[in-house]
C-alpha positions in Angstrom: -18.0 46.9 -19.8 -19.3 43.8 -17.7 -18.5 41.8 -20.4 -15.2 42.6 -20.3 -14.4 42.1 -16.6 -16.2 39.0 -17.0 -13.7 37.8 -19.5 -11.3 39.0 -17.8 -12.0 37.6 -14.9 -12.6 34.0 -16.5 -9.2 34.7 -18.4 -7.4 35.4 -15.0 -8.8 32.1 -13.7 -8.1 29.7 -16.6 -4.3 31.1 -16.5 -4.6 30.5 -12.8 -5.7 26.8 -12.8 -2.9 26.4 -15.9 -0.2 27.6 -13.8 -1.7 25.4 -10.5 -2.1 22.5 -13.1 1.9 22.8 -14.3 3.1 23.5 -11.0 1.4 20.3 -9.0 2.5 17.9 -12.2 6.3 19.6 -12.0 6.7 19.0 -7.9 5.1 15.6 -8.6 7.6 14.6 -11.2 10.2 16.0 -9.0 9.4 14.4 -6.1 9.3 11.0 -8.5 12.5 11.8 -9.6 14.2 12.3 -6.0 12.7 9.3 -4.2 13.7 7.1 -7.6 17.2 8.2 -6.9 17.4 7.7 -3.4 15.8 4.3 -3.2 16.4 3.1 -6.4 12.7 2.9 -6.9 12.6 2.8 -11.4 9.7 4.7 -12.3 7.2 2.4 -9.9 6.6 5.5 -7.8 3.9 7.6 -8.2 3.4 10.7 -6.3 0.1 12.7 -5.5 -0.6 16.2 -4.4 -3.6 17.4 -3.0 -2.7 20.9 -1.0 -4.5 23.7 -3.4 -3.2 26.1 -4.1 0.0 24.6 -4.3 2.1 27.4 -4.8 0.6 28.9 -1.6 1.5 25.4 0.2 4.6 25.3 -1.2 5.5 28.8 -0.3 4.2 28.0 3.4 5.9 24.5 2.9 2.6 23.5 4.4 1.1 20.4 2.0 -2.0 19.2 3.2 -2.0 15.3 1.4 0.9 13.9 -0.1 0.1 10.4 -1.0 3.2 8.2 -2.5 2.2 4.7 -3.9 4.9 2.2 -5.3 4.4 -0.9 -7.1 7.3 -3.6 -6.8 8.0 -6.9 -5.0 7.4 -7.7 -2.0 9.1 -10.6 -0.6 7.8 -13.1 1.5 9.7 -15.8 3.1 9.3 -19.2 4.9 11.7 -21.1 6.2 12.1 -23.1 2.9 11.9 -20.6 0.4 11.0 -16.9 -0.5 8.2 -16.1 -3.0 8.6 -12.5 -4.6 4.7 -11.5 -4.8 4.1 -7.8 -6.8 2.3 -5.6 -4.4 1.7 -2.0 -4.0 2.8 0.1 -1.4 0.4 3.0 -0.3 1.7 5.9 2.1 -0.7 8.8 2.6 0.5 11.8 4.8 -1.6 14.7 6.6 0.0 18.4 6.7 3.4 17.8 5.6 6.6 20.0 6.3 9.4 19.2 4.3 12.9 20.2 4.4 13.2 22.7 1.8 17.2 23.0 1.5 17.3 19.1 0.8 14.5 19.8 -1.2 16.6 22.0 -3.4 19.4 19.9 -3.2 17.6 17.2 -5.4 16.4 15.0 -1.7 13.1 14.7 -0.6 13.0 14.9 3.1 10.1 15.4 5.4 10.5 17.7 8.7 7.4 16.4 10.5 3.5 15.0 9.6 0.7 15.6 11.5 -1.2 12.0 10.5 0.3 8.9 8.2 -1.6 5.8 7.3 0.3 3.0 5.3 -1.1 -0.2 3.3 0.3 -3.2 1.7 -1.8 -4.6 -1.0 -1.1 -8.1 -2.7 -3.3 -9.3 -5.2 -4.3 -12.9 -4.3 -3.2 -14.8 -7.1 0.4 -14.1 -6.2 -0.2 -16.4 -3.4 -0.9 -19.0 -5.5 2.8 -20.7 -5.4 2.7 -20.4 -1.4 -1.2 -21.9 -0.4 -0.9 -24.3 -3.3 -4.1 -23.8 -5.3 -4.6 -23.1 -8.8 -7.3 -20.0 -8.1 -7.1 -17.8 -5.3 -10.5 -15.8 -4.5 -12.3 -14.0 -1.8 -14.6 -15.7 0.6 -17.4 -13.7 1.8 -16.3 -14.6 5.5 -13.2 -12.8 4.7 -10.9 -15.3 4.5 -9.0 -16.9 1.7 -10.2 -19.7 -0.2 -7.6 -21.6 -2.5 -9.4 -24.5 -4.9 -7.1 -27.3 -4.3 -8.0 -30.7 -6.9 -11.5 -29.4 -6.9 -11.7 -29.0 -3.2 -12.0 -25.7 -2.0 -9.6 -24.8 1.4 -10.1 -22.0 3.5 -7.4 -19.6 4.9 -7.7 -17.1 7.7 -5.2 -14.6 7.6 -3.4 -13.0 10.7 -0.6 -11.1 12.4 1.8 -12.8 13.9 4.8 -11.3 14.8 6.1 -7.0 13.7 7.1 -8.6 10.2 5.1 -12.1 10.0 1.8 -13.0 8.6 0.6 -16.5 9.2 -1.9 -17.9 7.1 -4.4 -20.6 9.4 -6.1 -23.3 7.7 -9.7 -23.7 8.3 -10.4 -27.5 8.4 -12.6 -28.8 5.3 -15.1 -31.3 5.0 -14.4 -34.0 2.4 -18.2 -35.3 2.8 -20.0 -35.3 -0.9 -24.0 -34.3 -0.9 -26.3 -36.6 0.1 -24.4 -38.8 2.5 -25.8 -39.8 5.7 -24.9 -38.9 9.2 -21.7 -41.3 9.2 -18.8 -39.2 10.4 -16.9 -37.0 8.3 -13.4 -36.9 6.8 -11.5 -33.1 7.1 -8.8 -32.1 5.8 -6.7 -30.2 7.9 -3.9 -28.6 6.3 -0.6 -27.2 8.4 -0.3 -23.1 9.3 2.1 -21.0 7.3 3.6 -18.3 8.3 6.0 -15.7 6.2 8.1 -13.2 7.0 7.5 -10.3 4.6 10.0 -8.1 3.2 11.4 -6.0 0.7 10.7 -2.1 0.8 12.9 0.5 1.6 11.2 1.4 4.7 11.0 -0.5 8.7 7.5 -1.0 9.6 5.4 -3.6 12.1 2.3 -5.0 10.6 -0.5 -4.1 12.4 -4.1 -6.0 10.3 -4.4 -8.1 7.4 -7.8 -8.7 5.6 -9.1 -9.5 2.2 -10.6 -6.8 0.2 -11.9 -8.0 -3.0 -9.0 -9.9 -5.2 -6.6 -8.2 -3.0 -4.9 -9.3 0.3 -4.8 -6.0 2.4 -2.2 -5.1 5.3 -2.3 -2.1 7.8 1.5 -1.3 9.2 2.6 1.5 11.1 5.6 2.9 9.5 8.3 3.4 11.8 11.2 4.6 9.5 12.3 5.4 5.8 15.9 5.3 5.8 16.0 8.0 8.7 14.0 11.0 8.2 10.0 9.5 9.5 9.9 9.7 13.2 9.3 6.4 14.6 7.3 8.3 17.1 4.5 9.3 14.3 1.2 7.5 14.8 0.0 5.4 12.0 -3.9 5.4 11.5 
């Protein structure tokens, strides 16, 4: 008789976890499919769930983390020129109420959000064409480094302006090893700064740092096309 409720039991929560499993991937995919058609997005969207059990949340329409993460271009742009850099946008939201009639009118639209954090991440080869280097790597001080003819610049990265980034030169010694206390050459290059552009959202920059390979940006979101408060904190 144990053995029987015990199967049962385990039966009644493998169906369950199948039916959580087929409903999170289905109001993923839909979700995909609505912000692709809005935005015109082509598959680079990705959409995560984490509320469970989902069909409780979504009965409450009460999700606890909704992360959306799209890779495309990004552009950035100088007076001269603009360089499209692929980068991946990263939204993560906190107790999430969306509208459910524009839900089920094929629209994803979001009611209110108790917390949102947003990131930009570029990897830092794409900035290649702008700093002029042939490799683009991490320095342990956190800045850039761009290796230049075989002589290795340094760029510190920084804010500037809602929608600018300007990237600051450090100067470089141009002194080989073992030469004597005779002053030394720099090399001094000029600051650029970018505007940056090109997703379907307004936002101000808030940080930029370099994590790894990757050039990483903080911005608060203020609106996508309408339906984000601008009034919603960013973390």
């Amino acid at each position: 008789m144990l053995r029987r409720v015990l199967f049962a039991l385990a039966l009644t929560a493998a169906l369950a976890l199948s039916l959580e499993m087929a409903v999170t991937y289905l109001a993923q995919r839909g979700m995909e499919e609505a912000l692709e058609r809005q935005y015109g997005l082509h598959d680079g969207l990705r959409v995560r769930i984490n509320s469970f059990p989902l069909i409780v949340s979504l009965a409450k329409n009460h999700i606890r983390d909704l992360r959306l993460e799209w890779t495309g271009d990004l552009c950035l742009s100088t007076e001269e020129r603009s360089l499209p850099v692929s980068a991946v946008c990263d939204l993560r939201m906190n107790d999430v109420e969306l509208d459910m009639a524009a839900v089920f009118g094929g629209r994803l639209e979001i009611r209110s959000l108790s917390r949102l954090s947003s990131v930009f991440r570029i990897p830092l080869a794409g900035l290649e064409p702008l700093l002029g280097g042939v490799a683009t790597f991490s320095e342990s001080e956190g800045m850039i480094g761009v290796d230049v003819s075989g002589l290795n610049l340094k760029y510190e990265v920084y804010i500037s302006g809602e929608d600018r980034m300007t990237f600051r030169p450090q100067p470089v010694s141009t002194e080989m090893s073992g030469q004597t206390n005779e002053s030394k050459p720099y090399i001094d290059s000029s600051e650029i700064t970018v505007s940056v552009g090109g997703f379907p959202m307004r936002f101000a920059l808030l940080s930029a740092s370099v994590e790894g390979d990757q050039l990483s940006m903080k911005v608060i979101l203020e609106e996508w096309e309408g339906y984000l408060d601008a009034s919603i904190d960013s973390l």
